[in-house]
PDB file of N, CA, C and O in Angstrom:
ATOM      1  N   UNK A   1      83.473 -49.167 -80.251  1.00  0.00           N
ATOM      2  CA  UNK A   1      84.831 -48.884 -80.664  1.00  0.00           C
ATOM      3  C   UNK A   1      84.931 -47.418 -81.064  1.00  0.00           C
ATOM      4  O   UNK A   1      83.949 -46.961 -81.649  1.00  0.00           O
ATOM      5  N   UNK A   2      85.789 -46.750 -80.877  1.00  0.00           N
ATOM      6  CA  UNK A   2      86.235 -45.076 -81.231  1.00  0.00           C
ATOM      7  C   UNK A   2      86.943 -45.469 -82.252  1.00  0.00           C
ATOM      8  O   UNK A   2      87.662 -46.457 -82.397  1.00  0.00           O
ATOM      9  N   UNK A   3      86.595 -44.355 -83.150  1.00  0.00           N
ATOM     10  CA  UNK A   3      87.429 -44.205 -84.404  1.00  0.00           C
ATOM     11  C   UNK A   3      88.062 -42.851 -84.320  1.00  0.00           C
ATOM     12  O   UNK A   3      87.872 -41.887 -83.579  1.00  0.00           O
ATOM     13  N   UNK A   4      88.762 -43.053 -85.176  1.00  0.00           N
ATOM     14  CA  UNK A   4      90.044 -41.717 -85.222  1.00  0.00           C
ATOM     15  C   UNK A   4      88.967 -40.529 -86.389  1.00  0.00           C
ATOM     16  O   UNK A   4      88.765 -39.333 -86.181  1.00  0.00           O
ATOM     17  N   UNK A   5      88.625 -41.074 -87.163  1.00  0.00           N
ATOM     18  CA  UNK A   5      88.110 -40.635 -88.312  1.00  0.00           C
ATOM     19  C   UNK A   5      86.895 -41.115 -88.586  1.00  0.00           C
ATOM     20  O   UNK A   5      86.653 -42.045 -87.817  1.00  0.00           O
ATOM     21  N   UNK A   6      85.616 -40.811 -89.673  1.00  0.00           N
ATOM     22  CA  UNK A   6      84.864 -41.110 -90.162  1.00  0.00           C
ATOM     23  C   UNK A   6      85.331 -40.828 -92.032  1.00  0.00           C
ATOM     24  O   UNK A   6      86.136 -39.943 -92.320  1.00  0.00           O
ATOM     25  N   UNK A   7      84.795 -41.568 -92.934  1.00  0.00           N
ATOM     26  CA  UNK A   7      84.682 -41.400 -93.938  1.00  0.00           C
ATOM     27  C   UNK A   7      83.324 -41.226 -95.100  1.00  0.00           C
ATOM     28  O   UNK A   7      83.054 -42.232 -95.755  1.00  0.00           O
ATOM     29  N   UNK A   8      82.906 -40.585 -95.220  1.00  0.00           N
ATOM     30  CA  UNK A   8      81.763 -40.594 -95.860  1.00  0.00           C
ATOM     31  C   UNK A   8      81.240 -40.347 -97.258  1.00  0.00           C
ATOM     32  O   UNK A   8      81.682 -39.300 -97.731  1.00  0.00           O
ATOM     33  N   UNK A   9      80.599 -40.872 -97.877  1.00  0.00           N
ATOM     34  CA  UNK A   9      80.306 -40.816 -99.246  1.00  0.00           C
ATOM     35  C   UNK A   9      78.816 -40.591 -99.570  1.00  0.00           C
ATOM     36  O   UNK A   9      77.863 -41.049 -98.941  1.00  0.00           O
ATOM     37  N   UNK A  10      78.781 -39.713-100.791  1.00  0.00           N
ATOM     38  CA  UNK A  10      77.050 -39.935-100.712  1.00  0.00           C
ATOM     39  C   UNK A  10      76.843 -40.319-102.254  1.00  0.00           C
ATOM     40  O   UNK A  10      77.504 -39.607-103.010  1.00  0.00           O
ATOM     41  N   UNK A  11      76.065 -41.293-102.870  1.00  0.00           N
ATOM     42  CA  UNK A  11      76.131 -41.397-103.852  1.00  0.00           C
ATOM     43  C   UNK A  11      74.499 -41.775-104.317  1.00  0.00           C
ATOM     44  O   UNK A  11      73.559 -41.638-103.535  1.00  0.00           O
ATOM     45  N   UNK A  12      74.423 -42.025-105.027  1.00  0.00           N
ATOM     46  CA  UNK A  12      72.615 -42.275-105.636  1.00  0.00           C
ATOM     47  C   UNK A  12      72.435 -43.994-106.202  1.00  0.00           C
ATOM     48  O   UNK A  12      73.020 -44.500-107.159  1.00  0.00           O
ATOM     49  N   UNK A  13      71.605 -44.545-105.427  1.00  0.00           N
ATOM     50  CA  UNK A  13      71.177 -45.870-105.927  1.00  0.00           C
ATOM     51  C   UNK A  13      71.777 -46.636-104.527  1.00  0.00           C
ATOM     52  O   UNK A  13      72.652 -46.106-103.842  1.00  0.00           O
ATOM     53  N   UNK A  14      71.238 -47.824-104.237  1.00  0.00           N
ATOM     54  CA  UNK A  14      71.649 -48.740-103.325  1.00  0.00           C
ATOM     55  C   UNK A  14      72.320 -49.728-103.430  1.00  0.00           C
ATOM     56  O   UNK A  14      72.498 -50.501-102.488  1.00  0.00           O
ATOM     57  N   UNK A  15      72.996 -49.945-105.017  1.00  0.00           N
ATOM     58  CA  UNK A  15      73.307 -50.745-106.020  1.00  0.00           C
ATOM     59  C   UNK A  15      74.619 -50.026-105.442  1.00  0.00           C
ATOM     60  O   UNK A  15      75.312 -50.473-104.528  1.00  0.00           O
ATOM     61  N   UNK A  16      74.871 -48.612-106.269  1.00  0.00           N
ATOM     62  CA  UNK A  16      76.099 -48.211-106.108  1.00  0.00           C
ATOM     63  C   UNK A  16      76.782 -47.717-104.559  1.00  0.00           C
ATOM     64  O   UNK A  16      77.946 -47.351-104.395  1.00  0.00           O
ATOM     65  N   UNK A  17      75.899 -47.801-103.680  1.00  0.00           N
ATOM     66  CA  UNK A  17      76.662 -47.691-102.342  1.00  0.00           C
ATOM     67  C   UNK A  17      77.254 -48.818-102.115  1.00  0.00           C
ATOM     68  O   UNK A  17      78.297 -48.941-101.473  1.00  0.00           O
ATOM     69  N   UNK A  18      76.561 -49.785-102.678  1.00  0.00           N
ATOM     70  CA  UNK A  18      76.927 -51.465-102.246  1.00  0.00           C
ATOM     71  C   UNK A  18      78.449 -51.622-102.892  1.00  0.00           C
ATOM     72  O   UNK A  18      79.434 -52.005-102.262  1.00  0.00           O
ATOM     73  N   UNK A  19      78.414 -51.183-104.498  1.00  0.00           N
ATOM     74  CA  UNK A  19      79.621 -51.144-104.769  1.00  0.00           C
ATOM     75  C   UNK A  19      80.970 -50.371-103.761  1.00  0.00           C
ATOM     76  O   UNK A  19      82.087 -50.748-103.406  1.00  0.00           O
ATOM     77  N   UNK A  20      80.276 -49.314-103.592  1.00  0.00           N
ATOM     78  CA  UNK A  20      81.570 -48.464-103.189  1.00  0.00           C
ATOM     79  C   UNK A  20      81.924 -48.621-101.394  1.00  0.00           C
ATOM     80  O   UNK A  20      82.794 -48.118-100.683  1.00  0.00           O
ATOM     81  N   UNK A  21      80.748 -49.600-101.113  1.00  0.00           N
ATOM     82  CA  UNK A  21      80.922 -49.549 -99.518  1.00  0.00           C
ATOM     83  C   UNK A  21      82.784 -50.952 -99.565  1.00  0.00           C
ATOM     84  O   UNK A  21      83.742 -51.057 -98.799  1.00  0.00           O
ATOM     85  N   UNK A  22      82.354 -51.759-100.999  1.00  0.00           N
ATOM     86  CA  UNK A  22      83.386 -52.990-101.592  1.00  0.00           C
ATOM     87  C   UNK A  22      84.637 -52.236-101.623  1.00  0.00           C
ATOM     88  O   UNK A  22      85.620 -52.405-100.901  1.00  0.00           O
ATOM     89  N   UNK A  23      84.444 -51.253-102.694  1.00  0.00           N
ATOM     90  CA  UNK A  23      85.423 -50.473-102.587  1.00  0.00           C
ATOM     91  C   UNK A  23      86.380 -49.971-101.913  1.00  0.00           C
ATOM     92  O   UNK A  23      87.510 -49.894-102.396  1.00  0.00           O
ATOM     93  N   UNK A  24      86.064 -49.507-100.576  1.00  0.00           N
ATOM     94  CA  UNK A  24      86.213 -48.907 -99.152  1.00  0.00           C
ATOM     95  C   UNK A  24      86.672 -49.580 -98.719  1.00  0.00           C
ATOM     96  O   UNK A  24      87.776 -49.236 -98.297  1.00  0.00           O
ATOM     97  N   UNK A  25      86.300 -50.870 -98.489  1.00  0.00           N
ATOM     98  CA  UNK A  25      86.717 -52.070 -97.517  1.00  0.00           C
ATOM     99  C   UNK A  25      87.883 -52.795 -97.658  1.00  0.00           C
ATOM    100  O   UNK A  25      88.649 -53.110 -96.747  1.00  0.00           O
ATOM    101  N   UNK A  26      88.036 -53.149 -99.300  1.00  0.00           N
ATOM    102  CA  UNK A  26      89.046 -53.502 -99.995  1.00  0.00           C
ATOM    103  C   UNK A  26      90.314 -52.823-100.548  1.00  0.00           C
ATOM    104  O   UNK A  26      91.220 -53.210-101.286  1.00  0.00           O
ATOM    105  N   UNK A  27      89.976 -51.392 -99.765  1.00  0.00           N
ATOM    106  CA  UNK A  27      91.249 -50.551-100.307  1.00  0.00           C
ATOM    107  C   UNK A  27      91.966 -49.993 -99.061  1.00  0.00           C
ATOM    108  O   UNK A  27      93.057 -49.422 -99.065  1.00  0.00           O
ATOM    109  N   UNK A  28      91.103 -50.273 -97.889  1.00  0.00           N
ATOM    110  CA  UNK A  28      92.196 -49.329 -96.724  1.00  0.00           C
ATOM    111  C   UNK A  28      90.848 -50.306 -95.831  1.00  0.00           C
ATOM    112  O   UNK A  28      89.806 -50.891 -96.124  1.00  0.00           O
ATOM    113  N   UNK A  29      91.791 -49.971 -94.442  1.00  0.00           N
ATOM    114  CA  UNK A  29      91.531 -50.540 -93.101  1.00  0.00           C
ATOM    115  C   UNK A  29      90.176 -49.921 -92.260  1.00  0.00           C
ATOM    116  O   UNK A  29      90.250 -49.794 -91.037  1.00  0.00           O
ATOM    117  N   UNK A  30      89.395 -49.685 -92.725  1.00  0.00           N
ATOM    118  CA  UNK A  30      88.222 -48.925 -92.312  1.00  0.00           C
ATOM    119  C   UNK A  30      87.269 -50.276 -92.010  1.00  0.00           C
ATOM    120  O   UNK A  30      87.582 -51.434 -92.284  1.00  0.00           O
ATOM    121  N   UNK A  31      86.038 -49.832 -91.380  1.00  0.00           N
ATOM    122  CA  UNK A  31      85.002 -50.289 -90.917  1.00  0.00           C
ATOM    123  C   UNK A  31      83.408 -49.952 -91.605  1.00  0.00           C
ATOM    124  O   UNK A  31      83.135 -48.881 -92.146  1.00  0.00           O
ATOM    125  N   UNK A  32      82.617 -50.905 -91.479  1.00  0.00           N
ATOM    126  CA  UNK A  32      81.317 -50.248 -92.362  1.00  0.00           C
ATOM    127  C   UNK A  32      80.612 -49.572 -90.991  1.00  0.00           C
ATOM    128  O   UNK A  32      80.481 -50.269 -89.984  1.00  0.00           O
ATOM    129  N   UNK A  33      80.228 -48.368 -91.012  1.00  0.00           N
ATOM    130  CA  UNK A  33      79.431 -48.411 -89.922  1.00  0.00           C
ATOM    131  C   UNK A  33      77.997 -47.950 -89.931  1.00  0.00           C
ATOM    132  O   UNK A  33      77.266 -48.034 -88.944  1.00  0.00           O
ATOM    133  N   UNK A  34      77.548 -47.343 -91.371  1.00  0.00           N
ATOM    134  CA  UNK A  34      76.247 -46.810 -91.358  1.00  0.00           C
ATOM    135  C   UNK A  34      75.935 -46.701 -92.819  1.00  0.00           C
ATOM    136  O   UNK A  34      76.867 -46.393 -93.562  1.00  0.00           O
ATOM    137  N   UNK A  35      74.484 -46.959 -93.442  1.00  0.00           N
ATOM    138  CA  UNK A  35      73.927 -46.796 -94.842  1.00  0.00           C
ATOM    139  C   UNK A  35      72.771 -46.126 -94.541  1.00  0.00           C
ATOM    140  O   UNK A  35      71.936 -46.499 -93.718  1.00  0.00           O
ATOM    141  N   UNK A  36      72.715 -44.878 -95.387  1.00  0.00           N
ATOM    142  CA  UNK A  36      71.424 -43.895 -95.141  1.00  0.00           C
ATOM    143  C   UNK A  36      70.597 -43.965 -96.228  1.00  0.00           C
ATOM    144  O   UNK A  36      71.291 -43.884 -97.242  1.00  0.00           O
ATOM    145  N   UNK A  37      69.755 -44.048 -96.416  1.00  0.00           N
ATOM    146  CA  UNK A  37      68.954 -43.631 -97.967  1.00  0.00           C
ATOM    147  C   UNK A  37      67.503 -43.076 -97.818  1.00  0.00           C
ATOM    148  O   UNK A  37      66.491 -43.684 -97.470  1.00  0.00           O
ATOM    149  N   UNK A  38      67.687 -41.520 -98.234  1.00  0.00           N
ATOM    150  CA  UNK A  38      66.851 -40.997 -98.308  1.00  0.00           C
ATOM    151  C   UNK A  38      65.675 -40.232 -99.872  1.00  0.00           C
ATOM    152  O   UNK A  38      65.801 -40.395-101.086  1.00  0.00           O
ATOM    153  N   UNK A  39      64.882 -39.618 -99.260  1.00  0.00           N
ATOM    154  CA  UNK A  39      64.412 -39.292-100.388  1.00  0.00           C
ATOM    155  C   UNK A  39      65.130 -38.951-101.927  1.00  0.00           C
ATOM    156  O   UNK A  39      66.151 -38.265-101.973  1.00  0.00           O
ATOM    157  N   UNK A  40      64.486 -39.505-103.189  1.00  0.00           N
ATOM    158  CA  UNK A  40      65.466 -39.637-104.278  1.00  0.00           C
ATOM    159  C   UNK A  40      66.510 -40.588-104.270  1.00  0.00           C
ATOM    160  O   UNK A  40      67.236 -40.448-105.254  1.00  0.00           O
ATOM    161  N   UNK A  41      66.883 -41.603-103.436  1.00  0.00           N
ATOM    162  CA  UNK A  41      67.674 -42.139-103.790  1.00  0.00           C
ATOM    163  C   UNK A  41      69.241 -42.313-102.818  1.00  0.00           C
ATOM    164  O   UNK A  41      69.935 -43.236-102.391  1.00  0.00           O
ATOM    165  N   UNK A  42      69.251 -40.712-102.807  1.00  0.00           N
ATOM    166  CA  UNK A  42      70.471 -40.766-102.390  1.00  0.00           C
ATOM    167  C   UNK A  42      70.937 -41.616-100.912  1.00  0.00           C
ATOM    168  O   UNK A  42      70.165 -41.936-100.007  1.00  0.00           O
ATOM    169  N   UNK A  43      72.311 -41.848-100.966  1.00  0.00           N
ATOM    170  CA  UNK A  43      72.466 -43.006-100.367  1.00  0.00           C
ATOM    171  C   UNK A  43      74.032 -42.268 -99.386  1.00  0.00           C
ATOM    172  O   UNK A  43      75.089 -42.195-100.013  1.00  0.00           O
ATOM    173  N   UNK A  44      74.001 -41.902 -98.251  1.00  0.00           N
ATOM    174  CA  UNK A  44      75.202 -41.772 -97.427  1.00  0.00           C
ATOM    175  C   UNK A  44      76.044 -43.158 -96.879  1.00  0.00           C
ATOM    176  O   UNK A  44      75.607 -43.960 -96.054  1.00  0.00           O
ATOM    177  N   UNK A  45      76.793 -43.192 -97.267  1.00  0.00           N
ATOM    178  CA  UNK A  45      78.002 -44.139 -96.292  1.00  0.00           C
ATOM    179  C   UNK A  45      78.924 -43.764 -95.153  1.00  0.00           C
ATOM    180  O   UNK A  45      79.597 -42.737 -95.240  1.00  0.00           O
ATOM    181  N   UNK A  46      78.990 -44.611 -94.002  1.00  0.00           N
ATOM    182  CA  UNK A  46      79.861 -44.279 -93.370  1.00  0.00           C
ATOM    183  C   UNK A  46      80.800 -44.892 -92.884  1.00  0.00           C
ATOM    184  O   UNK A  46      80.571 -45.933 -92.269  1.00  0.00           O
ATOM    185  N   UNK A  47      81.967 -44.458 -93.016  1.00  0.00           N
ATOM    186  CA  UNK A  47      82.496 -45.574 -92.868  1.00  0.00           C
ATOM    187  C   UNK A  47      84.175 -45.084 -91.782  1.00  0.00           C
ATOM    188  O   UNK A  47      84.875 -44.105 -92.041  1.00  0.00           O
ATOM    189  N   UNK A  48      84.500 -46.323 -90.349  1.00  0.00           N
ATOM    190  CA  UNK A  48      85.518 -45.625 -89.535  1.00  0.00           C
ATOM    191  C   UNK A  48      86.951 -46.057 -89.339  1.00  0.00           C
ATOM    192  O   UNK A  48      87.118 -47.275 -89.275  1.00  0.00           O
ATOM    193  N   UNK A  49      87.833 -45.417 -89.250  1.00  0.00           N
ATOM    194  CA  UNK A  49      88.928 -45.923 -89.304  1.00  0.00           C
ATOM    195  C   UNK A  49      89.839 -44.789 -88.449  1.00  0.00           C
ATOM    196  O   UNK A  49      89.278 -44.044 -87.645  1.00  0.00           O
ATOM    197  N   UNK A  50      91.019 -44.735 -88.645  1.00  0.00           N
ATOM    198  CA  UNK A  50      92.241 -44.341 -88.786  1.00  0.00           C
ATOM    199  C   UNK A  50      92.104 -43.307 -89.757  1.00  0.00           C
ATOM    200  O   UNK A  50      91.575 -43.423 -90.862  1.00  0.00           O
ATOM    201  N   UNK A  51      92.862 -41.811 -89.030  1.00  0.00           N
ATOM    202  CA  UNK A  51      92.746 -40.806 -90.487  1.00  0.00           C
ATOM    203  C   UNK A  51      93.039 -41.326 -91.810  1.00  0.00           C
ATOM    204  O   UNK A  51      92.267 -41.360 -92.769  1.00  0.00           O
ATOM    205  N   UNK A  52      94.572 -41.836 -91.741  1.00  0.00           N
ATOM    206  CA  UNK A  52      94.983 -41.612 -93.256  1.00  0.00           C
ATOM    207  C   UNK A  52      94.153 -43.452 -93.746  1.00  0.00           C
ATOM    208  O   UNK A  52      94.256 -43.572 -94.966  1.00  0.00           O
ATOM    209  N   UNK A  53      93.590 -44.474 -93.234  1.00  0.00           N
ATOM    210  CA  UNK A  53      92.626 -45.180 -94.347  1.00  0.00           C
ATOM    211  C   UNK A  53      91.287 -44.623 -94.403  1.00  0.00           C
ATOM    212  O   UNK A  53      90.602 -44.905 -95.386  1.00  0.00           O
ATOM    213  N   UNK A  54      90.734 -43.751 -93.347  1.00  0.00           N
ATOM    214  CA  UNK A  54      89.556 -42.798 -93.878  1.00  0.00           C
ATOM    215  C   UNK A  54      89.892 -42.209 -95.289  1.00  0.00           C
ATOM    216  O   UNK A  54      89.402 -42.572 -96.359  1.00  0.00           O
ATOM    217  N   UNK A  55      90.671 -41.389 -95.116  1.00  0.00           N
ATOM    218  CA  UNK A  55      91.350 -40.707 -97.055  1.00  0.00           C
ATOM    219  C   UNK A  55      91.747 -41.674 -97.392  1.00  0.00           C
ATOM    220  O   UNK A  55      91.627 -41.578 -98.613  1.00  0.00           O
ATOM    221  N   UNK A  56      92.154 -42.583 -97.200  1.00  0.00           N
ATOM    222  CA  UNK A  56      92.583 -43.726 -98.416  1.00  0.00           C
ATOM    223  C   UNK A  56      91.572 -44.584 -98.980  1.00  0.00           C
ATOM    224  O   UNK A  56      91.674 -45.115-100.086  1.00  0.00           O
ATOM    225  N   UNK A  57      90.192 -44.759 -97.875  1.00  0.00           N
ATOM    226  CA  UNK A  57      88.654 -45.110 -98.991  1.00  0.00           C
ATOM    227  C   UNK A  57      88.191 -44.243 -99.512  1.00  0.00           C
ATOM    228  O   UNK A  57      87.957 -44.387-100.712  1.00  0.00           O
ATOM    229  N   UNK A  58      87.883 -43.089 -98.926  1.00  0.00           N
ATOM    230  CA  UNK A  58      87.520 -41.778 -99.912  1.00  0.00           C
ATOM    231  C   UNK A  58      88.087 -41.713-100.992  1.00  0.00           C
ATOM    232  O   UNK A  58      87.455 -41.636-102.046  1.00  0.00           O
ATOM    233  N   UNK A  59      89.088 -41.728-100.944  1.00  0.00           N
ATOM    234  CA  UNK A  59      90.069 -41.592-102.442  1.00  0.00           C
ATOM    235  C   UNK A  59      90.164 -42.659-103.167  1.00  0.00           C
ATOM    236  O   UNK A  59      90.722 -42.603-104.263  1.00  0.00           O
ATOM    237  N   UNK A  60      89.753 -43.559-102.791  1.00  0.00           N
ATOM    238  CA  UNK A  60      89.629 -44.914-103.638  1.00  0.00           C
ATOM    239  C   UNK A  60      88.156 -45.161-104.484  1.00  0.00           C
ATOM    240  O   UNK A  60      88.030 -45.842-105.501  1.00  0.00           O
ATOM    241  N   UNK A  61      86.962 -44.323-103.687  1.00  0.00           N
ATOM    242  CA  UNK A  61      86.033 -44.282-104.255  1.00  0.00           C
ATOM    243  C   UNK A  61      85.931 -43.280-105.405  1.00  0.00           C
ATOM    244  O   UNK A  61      85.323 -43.379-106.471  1.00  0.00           O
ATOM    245  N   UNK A  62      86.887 -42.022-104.782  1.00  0.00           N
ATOM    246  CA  UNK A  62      86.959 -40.861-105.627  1.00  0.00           C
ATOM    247  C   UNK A  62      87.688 -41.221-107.178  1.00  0.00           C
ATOM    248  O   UNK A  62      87.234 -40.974-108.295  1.00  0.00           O
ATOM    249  N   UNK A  63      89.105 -41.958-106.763  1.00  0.00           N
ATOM    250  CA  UNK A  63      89.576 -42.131-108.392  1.00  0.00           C
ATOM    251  C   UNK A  63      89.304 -43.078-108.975  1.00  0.00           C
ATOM    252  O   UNK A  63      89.462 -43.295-110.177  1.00  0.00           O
ATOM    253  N   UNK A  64      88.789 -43.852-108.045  1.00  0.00           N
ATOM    254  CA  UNK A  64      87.834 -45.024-109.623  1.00  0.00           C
ATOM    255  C   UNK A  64      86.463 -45.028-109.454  1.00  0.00           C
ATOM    256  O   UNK A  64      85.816 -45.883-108.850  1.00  0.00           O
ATOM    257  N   UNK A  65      86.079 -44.126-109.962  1.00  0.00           N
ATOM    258  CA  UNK A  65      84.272 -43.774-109.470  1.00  0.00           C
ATOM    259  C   UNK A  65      83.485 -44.794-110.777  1.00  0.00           C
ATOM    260  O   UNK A  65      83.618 -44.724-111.999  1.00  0.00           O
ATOM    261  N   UNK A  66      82.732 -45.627-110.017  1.00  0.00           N
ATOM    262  CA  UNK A  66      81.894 -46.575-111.163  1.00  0.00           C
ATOM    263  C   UNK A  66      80.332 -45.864-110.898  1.00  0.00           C
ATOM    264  O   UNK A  66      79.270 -46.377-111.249  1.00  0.00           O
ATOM    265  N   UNK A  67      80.482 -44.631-110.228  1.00  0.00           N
ATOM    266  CA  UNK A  67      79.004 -44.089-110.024  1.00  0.00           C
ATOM    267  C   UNK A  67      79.392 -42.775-109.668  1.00  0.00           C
ATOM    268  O   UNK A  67      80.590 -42.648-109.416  1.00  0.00           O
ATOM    269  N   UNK A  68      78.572 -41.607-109.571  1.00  0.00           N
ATOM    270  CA  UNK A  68      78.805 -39.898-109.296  1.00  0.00           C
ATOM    271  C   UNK A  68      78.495 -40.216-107.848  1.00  0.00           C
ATOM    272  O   UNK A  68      77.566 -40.816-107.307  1.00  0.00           O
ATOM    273  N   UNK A  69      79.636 -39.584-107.383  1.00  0.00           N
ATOM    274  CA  UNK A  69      80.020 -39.142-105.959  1.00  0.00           C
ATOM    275  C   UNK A  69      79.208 -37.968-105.726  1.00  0.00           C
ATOM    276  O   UNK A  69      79.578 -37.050-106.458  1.00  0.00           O
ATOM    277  N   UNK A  70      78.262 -37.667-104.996  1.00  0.00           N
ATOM    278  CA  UNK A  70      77.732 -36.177-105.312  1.00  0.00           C
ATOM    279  C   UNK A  70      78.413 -35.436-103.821  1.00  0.00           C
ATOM    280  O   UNK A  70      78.123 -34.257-103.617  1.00  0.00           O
ATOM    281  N   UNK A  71      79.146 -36.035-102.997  1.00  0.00           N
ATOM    282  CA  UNK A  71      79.987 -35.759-101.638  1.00  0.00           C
ATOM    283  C   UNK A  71      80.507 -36.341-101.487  1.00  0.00           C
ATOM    284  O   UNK A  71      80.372 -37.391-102.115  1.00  0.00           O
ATOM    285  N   UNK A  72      81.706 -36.194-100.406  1.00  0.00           N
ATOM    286  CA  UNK A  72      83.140 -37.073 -99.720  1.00  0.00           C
ATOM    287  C   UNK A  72      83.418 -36.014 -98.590  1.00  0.00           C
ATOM    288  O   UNK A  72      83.206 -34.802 -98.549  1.00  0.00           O
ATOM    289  N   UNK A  73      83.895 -36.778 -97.808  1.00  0.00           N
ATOM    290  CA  UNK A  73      84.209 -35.775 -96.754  1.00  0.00           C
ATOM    291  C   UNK A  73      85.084 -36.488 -95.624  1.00  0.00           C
ATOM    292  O   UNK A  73      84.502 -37.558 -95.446  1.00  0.00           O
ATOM    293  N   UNK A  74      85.980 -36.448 -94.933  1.00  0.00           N
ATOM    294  CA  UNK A  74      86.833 -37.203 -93.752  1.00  0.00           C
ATOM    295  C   UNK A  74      86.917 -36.419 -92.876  1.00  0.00           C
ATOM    296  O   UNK A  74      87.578 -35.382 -92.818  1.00  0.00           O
ATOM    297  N   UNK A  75      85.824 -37.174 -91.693  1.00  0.00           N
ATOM    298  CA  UNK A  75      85.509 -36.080 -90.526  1.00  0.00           C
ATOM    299  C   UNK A  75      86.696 -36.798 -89.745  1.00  0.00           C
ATOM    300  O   UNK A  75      86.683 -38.028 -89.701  1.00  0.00           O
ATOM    301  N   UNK A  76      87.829 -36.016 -89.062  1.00  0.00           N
ATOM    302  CA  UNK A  76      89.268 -36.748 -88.274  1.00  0.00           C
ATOM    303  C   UNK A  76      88.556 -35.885 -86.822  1.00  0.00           C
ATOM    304  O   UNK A  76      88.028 -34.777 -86.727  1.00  0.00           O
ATOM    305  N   UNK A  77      88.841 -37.009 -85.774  1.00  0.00           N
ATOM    306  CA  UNK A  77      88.450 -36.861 -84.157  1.00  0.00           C
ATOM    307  C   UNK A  77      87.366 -36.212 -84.116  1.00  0.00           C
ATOM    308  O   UNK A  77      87.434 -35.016 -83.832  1.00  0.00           O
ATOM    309  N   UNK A  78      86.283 -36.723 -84.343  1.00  0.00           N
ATOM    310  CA  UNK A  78      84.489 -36.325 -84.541  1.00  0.00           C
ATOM    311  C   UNK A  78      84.379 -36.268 -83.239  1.00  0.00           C
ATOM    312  O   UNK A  78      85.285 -36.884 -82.679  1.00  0.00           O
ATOM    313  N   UNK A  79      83.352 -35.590 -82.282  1.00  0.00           N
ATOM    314  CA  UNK A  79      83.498 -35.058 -81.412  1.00  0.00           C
ATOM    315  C   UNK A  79      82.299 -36.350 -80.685  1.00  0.00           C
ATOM    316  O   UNK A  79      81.976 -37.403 -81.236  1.00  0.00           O
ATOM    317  N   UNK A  80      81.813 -35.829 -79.283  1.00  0.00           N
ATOM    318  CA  UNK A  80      81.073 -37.262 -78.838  1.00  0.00           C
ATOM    319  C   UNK A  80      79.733 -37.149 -79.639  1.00  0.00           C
ATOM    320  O   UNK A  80      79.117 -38.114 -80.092  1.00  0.00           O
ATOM    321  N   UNK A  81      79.335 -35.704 -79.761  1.00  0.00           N
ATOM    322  CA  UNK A  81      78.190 -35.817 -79.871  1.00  0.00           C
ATOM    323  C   UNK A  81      77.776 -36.408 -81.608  1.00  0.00           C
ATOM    324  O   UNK A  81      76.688 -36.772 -82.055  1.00  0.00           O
ATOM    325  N   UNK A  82      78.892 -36.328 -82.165  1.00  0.00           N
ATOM    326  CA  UNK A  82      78.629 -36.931 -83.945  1.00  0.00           C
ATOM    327  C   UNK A  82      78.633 -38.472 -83.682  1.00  0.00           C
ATOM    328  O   UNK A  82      77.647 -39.128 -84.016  1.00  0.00           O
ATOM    329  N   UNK A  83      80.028 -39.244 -82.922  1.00  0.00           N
ATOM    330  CA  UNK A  83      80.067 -40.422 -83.239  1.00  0.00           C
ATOM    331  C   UNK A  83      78.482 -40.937 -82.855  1.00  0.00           C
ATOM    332  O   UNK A  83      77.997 -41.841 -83.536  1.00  0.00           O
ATOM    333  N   UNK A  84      77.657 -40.302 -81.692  1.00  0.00           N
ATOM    334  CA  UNK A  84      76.788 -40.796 -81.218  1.00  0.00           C
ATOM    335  C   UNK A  84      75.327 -40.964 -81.864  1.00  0.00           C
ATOM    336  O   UNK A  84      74.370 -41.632 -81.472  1.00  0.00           O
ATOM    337  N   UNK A  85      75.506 -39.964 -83.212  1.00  0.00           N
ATOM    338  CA  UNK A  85      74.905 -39.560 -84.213  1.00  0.00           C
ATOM    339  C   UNK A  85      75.218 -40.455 -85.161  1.00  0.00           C
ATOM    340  O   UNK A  85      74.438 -40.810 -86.045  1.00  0.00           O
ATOM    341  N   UNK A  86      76.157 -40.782 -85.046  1.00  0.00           N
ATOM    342  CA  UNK A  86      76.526 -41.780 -86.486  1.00  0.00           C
ATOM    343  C   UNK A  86      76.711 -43.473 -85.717  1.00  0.00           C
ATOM    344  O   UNK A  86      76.613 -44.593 -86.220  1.00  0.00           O
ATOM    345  N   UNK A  87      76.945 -43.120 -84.619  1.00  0.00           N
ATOM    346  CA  UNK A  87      76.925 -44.839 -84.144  1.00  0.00           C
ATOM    347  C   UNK A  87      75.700 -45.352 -83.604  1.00  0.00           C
ATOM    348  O   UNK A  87      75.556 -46.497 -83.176  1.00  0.00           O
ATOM    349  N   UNK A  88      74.577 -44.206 -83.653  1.00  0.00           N
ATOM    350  CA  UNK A  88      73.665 -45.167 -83.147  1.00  0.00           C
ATOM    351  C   UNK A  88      73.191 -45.184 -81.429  1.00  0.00           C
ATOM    352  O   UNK A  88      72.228 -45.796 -80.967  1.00  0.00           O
ATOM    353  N   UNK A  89      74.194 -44.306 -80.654  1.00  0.00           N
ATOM    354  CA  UNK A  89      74.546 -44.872 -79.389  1.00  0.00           C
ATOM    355  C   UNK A  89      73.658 -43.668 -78.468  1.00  0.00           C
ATOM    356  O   UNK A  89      73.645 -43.717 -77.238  1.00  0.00           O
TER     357      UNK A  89
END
């Protein structure tokens, strides 16, 4: 599936991605599509949709943060070579 957008979050613990991936899902029309966790902890989300519910999970994680966001970012019409990077493909 092509997405219009990506949404992404990076936060610390696997606990709190879990929360905020809830978050995301339950606040705008997006998709789960990827969990990273690398050294220390930190934990990337990705997640695809439609521009404006890409910013509408970002921003849902952003104003009720139950954990430090240490990034956010809404990549809109990601090019082939990212989705392919982020989908796996």
């Amino acid at each position: 599936m092509r997405y219009g957008a990506y949404a992404i979050i990076e936060v610390l613990g696997s606990a709190n991605a879990v929360i905020c991936i809830d978050q995301m899902l339950k606040t705008s029309d997006v998709h789960f599509l990827s969990k990273n966790t690398k050294c220390g902890g930190h934990t990337t989300l990705v997640m695809g949709g439609e521009v404006s519910a890409a910013q509408a999970a970002v921003d849902a994680v952003k104003d009720n943060q139950v954990c430090e966001v240490f990034m956010s970012a809404v990549i809109s019409a990601p090019s082939d070579e990212l989705r392919r990077i982020v989908e796996g493909k």
